[in-house]
Residue frames as qw, qx, qy, qz and C-alpha x, y, z in Angstrom:
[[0.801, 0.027, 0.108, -0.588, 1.77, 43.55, -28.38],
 [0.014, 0.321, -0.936, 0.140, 2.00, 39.94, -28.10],
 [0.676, -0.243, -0.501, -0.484, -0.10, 36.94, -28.76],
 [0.423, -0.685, 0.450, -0.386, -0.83, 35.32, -25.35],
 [0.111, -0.333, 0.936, -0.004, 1.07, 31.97, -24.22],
 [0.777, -0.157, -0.378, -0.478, -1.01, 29.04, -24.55],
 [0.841, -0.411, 0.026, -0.352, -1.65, 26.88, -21.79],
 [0.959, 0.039, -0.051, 0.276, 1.11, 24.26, -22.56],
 [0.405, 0.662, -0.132, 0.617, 3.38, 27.28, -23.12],
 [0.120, -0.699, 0.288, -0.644, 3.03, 29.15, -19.73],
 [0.898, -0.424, 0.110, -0.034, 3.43, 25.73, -17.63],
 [0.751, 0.315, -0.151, 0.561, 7.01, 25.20, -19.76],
 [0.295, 0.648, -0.295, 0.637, 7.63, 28.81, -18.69],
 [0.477, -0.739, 0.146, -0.453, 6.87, 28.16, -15.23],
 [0.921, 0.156, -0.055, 0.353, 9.40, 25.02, -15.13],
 [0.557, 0.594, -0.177, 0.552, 11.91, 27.05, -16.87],
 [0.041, -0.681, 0.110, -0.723, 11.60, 29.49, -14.12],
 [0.447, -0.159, -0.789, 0.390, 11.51, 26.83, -11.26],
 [0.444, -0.257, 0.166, -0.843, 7.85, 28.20, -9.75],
 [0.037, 0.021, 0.967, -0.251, 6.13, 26.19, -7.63],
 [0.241, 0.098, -0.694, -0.671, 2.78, 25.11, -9.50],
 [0.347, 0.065, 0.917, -0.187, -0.26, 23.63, -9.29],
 [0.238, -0.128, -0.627, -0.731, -3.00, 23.15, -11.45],
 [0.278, 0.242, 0.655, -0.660, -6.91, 23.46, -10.27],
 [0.632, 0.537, 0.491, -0.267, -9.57, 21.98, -12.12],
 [0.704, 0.377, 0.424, 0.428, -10.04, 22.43, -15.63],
 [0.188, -0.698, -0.023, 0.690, -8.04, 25.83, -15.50],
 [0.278, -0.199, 0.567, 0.749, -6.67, 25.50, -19.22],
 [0.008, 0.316, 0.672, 0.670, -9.72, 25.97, -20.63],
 [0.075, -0.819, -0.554, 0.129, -11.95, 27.72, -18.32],
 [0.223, -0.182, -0.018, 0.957, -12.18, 31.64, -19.02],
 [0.253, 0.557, 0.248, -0.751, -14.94, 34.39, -20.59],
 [0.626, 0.540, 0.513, 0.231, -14.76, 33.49, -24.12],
 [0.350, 0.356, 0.321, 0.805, -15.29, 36.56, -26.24],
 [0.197, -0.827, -0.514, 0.115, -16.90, 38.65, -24.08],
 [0.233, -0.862, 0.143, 0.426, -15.59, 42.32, -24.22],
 [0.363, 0.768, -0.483, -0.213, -12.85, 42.62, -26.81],
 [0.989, 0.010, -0.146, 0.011, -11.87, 38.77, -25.92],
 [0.862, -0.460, 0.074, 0.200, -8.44, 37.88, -25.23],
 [0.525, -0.082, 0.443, 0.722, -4.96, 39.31, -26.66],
 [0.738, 0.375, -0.339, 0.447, -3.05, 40.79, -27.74],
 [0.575, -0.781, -0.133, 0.206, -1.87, 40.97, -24.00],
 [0.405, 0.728, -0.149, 0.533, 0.75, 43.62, -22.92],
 [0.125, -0.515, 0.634, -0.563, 1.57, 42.81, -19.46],
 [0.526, -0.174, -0.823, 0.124, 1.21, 41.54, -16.57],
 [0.405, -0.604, -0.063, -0.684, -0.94, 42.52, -13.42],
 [0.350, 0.064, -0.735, 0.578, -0.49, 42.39, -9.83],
 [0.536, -0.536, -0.125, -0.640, -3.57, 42.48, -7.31],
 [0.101, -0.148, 0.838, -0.516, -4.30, 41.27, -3.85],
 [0.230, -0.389, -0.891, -0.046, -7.23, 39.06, -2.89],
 [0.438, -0.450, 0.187, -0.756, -8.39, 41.62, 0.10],
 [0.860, -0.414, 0.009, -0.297, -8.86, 38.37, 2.41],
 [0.228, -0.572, 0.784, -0.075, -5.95, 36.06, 4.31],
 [0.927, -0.058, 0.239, -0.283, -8.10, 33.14, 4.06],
 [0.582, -0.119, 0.766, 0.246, -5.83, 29.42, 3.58],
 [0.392, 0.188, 0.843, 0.317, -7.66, 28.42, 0.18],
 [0.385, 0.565, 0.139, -0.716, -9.28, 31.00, -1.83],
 [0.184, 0.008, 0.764, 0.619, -9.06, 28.75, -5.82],
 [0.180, 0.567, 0.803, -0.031, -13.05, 28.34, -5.81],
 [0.095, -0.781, -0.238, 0.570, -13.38, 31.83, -4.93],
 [0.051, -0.616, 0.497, 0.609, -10.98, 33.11, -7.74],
 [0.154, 0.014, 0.862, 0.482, -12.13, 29.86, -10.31],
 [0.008, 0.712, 0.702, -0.008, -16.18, 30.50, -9.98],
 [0.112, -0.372, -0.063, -0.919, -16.24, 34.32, -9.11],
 [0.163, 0.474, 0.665, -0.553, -19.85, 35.40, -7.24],
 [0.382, 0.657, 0.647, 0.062, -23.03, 36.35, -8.72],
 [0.170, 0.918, 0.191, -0.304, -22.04, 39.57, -9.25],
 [0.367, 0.784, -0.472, -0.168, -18.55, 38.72, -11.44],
 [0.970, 0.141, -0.035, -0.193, -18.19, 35.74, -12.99],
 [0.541, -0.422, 0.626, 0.369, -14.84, 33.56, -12.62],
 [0.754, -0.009, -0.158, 0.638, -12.04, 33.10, -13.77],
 [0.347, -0.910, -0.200, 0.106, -10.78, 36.07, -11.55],
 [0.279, -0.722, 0.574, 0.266, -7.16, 35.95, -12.02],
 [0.641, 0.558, -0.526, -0.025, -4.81, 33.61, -14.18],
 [0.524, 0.273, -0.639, 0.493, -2.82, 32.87, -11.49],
 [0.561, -0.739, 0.031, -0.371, -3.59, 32.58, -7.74],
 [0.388, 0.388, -0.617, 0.564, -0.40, 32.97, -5.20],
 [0.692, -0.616, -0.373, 0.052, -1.36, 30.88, -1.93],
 [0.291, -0.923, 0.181, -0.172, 0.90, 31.88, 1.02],
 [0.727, -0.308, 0.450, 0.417, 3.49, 29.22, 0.79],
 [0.109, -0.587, 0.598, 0.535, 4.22, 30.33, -2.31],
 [0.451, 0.293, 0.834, 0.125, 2.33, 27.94, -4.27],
 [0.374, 0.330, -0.255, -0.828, 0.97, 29.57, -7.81],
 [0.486, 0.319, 0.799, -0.156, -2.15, 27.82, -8.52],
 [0.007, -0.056, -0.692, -0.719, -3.07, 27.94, -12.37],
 [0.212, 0.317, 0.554, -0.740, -6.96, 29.14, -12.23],
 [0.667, 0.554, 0.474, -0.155, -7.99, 29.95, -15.78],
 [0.365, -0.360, 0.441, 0.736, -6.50, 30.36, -18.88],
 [0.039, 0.581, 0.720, 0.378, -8.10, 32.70, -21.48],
 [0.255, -0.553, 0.002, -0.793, -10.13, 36.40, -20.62],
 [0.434, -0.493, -0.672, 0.342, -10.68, 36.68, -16.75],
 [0.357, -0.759, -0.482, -0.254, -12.18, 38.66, -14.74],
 [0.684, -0.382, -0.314, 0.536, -9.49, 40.77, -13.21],
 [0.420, -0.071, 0.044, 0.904, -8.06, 43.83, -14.43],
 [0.254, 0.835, 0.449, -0.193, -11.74, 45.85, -15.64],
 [0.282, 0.906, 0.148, 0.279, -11.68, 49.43, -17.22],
 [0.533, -0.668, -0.068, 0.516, -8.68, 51.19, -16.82],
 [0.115, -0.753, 0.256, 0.595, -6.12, 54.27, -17.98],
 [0.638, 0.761, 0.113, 0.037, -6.23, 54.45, -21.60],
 [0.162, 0.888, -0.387, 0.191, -2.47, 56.51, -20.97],
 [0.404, -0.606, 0.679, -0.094, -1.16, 54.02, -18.86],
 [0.835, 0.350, 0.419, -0.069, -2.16, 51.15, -21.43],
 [0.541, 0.818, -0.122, 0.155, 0.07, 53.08, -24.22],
 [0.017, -0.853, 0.505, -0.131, 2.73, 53.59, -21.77],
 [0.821, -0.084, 0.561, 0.062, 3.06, 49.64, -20.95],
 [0.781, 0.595, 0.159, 0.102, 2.85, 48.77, -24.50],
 [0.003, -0.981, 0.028, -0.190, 5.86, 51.06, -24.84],
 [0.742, -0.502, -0.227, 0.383, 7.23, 50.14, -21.87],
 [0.413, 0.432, -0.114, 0.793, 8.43, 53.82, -22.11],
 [0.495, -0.809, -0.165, -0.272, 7.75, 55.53, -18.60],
 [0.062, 0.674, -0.585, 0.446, 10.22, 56.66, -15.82],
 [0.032, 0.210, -0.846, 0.489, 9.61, 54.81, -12.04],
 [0.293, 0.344, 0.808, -0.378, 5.89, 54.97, -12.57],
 [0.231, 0.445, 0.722, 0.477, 3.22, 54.88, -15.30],
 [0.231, -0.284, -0.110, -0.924, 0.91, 58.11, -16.07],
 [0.426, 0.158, 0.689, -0.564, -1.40, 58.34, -13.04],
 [0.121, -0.279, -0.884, -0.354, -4.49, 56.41, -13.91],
 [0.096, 0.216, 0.391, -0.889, -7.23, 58.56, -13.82],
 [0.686, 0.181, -0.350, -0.612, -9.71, 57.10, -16.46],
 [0.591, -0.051, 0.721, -0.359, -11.66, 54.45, -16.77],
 [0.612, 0.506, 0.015, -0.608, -11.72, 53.96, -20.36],
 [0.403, 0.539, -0.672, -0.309, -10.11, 51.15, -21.24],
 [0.908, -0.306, 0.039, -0.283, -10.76, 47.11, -21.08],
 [0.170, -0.584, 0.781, -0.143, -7.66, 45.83, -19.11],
 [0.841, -0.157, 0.514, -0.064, -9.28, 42.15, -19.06],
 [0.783, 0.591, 0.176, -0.080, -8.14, 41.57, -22.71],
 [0.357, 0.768, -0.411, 0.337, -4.53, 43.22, -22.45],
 [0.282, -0.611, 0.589, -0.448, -3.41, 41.95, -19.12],
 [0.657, -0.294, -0.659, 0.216, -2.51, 37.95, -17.12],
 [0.386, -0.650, 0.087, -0.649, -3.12, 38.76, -13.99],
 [0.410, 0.136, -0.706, 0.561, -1.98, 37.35, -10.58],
 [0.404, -0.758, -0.051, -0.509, -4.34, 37.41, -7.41],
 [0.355, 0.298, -0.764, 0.449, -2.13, 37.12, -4.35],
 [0.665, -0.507, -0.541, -0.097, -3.68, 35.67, -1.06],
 [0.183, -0.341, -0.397, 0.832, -3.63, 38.69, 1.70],
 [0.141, -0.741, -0.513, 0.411, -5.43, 41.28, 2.52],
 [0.469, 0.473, -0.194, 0.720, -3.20, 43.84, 1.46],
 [0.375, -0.882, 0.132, -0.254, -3.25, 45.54, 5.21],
 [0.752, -0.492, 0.416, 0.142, -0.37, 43.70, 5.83],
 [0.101, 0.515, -0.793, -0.308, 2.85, 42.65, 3.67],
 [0.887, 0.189, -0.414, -0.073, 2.61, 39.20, 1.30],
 [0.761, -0.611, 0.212, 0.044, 4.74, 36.89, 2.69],
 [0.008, -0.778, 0.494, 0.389, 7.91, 36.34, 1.68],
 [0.449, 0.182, 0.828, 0.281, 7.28, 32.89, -0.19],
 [0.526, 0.721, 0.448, 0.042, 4.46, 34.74, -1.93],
 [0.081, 0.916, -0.203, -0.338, 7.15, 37.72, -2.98],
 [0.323, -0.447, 0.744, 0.377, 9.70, 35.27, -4.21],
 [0.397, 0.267, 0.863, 0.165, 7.21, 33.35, -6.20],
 [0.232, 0.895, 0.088, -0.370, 5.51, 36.85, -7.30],
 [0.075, 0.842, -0.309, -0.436, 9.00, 37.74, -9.12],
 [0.362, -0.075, 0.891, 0.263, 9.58, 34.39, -10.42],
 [0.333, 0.700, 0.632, -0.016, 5.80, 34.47, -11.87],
 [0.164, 0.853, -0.080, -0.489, 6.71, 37.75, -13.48],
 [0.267, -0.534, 0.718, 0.357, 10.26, 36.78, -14.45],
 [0.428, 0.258, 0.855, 0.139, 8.34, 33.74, -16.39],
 [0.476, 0.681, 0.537, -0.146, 6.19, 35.99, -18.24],
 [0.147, 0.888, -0.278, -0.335, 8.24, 38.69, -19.19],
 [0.504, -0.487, 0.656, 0.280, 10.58, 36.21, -20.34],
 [0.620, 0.539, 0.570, 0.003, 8.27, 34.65, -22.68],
 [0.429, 0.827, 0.362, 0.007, 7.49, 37.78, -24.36],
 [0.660, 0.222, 0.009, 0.718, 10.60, 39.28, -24.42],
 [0.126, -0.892, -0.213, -0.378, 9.25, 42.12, -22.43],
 [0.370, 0.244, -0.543, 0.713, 11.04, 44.25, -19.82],
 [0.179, -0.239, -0.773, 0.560, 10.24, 45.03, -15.82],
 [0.242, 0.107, 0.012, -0.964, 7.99, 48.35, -17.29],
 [0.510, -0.226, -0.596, -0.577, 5.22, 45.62, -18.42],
 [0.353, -0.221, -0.824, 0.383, 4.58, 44.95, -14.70],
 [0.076, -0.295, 0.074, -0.950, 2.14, 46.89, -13.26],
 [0.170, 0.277, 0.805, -0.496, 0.02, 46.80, -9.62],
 [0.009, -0.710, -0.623, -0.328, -4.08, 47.36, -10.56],
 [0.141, -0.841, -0.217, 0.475, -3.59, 50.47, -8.25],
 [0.195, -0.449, 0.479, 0.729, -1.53, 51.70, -10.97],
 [0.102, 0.162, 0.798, 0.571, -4.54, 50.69, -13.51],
 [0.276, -0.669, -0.639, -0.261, -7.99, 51.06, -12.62],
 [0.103, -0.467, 0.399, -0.783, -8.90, 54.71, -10.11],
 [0.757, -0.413, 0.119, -0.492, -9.83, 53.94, -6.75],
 [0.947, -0.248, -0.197, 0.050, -7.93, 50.83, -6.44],
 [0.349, -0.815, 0.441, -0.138, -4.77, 50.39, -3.85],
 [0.939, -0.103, 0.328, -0.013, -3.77, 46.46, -4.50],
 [0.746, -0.356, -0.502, 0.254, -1.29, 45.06, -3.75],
 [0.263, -0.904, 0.051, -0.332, -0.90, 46.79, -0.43],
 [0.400, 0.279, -0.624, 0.611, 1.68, 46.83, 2.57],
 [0.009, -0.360, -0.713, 0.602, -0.90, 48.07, 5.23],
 [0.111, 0.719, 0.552, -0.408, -4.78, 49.89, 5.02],
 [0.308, 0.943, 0.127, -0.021, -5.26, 51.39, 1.49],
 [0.135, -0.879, 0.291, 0.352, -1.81, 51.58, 0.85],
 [0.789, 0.511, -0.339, 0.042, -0.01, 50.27, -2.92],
 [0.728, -0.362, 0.272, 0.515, 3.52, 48.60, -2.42],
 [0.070, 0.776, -0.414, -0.470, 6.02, 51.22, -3.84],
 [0.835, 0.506, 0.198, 0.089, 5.63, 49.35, -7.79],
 [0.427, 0.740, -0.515, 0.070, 9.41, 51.07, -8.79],
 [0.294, -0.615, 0.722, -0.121, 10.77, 48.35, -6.03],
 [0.860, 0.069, 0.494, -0.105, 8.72, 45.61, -7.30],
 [0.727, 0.680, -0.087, -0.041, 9.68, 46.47, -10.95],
 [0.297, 0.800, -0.474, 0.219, 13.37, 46.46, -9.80],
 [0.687, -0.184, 0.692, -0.122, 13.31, 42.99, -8.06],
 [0.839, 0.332, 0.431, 0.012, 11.71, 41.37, -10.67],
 [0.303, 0.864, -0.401, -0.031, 14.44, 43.38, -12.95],
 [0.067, 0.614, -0.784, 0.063, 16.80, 41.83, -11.12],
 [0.741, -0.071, 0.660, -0.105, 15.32, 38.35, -10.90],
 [0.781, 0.602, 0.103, -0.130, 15.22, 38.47, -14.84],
 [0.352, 0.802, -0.459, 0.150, 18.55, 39.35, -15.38],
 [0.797, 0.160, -0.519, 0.262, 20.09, 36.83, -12.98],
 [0.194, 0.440, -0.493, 0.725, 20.97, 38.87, -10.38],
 [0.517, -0.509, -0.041, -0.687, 18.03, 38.36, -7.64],
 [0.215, -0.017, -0.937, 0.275, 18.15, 36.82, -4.72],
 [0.271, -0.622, -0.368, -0.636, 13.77, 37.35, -4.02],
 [0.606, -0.639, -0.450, 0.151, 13.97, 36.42, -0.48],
 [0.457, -0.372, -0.231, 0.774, 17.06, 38.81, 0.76],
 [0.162, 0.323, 0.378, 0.852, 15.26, 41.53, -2.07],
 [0.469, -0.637, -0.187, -0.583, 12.17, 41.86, 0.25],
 [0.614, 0.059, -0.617, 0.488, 13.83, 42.13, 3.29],
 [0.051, 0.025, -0.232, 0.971, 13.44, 45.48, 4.36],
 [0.464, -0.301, -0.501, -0.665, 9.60, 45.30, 2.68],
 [0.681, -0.299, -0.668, -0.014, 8.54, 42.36, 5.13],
 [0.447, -0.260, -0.561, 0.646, 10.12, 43.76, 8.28],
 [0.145, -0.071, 0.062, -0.985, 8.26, 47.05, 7.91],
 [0.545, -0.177, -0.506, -0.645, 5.25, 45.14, 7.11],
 [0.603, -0.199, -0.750, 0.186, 5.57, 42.97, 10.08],
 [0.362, -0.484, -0.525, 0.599, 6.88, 44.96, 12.91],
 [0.108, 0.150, 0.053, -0.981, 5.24, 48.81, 11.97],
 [0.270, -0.340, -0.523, -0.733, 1.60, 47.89, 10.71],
 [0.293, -0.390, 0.128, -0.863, -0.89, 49.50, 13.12],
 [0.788, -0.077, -0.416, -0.447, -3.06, 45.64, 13.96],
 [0.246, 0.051, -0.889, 0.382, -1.16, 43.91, 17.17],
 [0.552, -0.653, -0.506, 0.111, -3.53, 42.66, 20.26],
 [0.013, 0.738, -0.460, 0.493, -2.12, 45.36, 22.74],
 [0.321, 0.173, -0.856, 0.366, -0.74, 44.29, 25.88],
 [0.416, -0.449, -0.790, 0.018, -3.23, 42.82, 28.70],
 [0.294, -0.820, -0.417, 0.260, -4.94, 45.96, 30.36],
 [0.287, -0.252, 0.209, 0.900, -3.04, 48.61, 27.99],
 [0.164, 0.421, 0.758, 0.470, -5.83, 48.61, 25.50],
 [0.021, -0.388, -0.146, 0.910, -7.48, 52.53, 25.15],
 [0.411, 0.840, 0.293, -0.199, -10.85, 53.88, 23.08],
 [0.039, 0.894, -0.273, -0.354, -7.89, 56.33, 21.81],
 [0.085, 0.614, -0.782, 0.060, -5.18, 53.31, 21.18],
 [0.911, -0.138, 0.315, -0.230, -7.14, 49.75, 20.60],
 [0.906, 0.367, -0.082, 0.197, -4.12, 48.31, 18.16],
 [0.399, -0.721, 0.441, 0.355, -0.48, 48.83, 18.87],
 [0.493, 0.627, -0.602, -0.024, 2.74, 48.31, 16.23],
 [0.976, -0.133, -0.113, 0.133, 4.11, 44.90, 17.03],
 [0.625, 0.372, -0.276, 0.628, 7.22, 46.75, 17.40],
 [0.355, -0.583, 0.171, -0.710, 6.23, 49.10, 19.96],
 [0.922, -0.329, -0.069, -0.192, 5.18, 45.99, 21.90],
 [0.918, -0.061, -0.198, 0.338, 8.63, 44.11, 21.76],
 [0.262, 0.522, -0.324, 0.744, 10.56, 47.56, 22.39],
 [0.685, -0.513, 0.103, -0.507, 7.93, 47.69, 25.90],
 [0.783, -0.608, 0.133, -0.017, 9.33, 44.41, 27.10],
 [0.709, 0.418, -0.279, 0.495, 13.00, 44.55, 25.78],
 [0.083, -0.679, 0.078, -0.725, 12.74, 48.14, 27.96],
 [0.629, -0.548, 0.264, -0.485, 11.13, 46.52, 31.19],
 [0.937, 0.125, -0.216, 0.244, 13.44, 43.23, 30.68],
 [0.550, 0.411, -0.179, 0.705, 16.47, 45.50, 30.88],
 [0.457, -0.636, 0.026, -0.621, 14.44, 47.73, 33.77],
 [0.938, -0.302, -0.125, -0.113, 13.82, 44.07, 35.57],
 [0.872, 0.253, -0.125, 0.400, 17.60, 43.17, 34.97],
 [0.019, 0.549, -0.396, 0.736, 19.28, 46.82, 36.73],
 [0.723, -0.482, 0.081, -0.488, 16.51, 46.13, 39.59],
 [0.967, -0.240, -0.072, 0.054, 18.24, 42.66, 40.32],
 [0.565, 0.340, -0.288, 0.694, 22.07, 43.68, 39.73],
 [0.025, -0.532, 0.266, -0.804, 21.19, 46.32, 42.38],
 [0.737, -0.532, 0.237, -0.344, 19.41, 44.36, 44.86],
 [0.887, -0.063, -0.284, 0.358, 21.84, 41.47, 44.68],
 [0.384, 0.416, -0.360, 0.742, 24.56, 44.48, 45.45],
 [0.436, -0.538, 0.246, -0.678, 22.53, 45.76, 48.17],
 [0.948, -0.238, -0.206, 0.043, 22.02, 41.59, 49.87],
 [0.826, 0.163, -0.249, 0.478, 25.71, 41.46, 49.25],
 [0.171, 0.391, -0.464, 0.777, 27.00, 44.38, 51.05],
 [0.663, -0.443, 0.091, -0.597, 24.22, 43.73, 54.10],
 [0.936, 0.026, -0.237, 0.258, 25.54, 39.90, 53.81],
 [0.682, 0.388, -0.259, 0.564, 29.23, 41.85, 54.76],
 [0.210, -0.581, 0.170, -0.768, 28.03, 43.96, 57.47],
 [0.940, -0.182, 0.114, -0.264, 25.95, 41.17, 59.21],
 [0.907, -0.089, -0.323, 0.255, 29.43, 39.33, 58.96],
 [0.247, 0.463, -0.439, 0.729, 31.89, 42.15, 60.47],
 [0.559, -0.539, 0.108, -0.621, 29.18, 42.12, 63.55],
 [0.987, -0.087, -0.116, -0.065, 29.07, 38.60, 63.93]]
């Protein structure tokens, strides 16, 4: 347990930790007050997705909507990579969650993943910063927002002297949720994130070449391309962007025999049409 940074404190660590920054309105003091159990002693950090792509979501994430008041997050990760400071203080992110998976953080004693979260019995806004990233989650982050994700970790954990086990996705807190995703309802595999940001603490990361493999699945295998012009089926309205570029690599290389063989076929007519002559 761990009091939580103060404002001045978790801009130093984001320096230290060379994250790209901004600040949005009066972030350092906007938050919930004492509502719920209030604020601290925090024991991690939290990872969520927005659920929208949109360019500029701060308002969204600093105000909230009528049904849950802002501050939403701590931290909001645009798509360049930008970490926009939102509120500092109880927000509105993490709700009721796992009571078992709240002990095991604390701890930080668990194997590759915390005890499934199957309760709802515990308030997570009070124990948790929190991070909303800007995607969907049907699709991979990008890779600015993954580098700047493990940096923004790296910074916190650093602080507190905590290790990669205080990381932990909200699908891994609260039932029913999935965030952050790779494609439709699906978590990113949390032992790879915890073992980036492992290795971004320790010195050893490089974040961009660490989500390498992530991104390219996320690009060229999620289910969401245009198909091609007059392929499109009731059965088969999305294609894999990979599936696409293998189609015209295939009929490229199709096109490309088709000409090697009619040039041969000119050329030996060209040689006939000159023995005559």
């Amino acid at each position: 347990m761990a009091t939580p940074m103060t404002a001045s404190q978790i801009k130093a660590q984001l320096k230290k930790w060379n994250v790209p920054f901004k600040e949005y309105r009066g972030w350092a003091t906007h938050n919930r007050g004492n509502r719920g159990t209030g604020w601290g002693p925090v024991n991690g950090f939290m990872v969520h997705h927005t659920g929208s792509d949109s360019k500029d979501q701060r308002e969204l994430l600093y105000s909230g909507h009528s049904s849950l008041p802002g501050p939403l997050c701590h931290f909001g990760l645009a798509q360049d990579g930008t970490v926009w400071l939102i509120g500092w203080g109880r927000a509105n992110h993490a709700g009721l969650g796992d009571d078992d998976v709240l002990r095991a953080v604390i701890a930080e004693d668990y194997g590759d993943y915390p005890p499934t979260d199957n309760e709802a019995n515990t308030d997570g806004n009070s124990r948790f910063y929190g991070v909303e990233i800007w995607y969907s989650g049907s699709h991979g982050m990008t890779t600015a927002q993954y580098s700047s994700l493990l940096k923004l970790a790296a910074a916190v954990l650093d602080f507190h002297g905590w290790t990669k086990r205080s990381v932990i996705a909200h699908g891994e807190w609260q039932p029913g949720k999935w965030d952050p995703g790779y494609a439709s309802g699906k978590m990113m595999d949390m032992r790879a994130v915890r073992n980036d940001i492992g290795d971004v603490l320790s010195g050893k990361g490089t974040p961009v070449a660490d989500n390498k493999s992530a991104t390219y699945k996320a690009v060229w295998e999620t289910d969401a391309a245009t198909p091609p012009a007059g392929h499109a089926t009731d059965k088969n309205p999305t294609w894999w962007p990979m599936s696409i570029l293998k189609g015209a690599y295939e009929k490229a290389e199709r096109a490309e025999k088709n000409s090697a063989e009619t040039l041969a076929l000119v050329k030996k007519i060209a040689d006939k049409l000159g023995e005559i002559s």
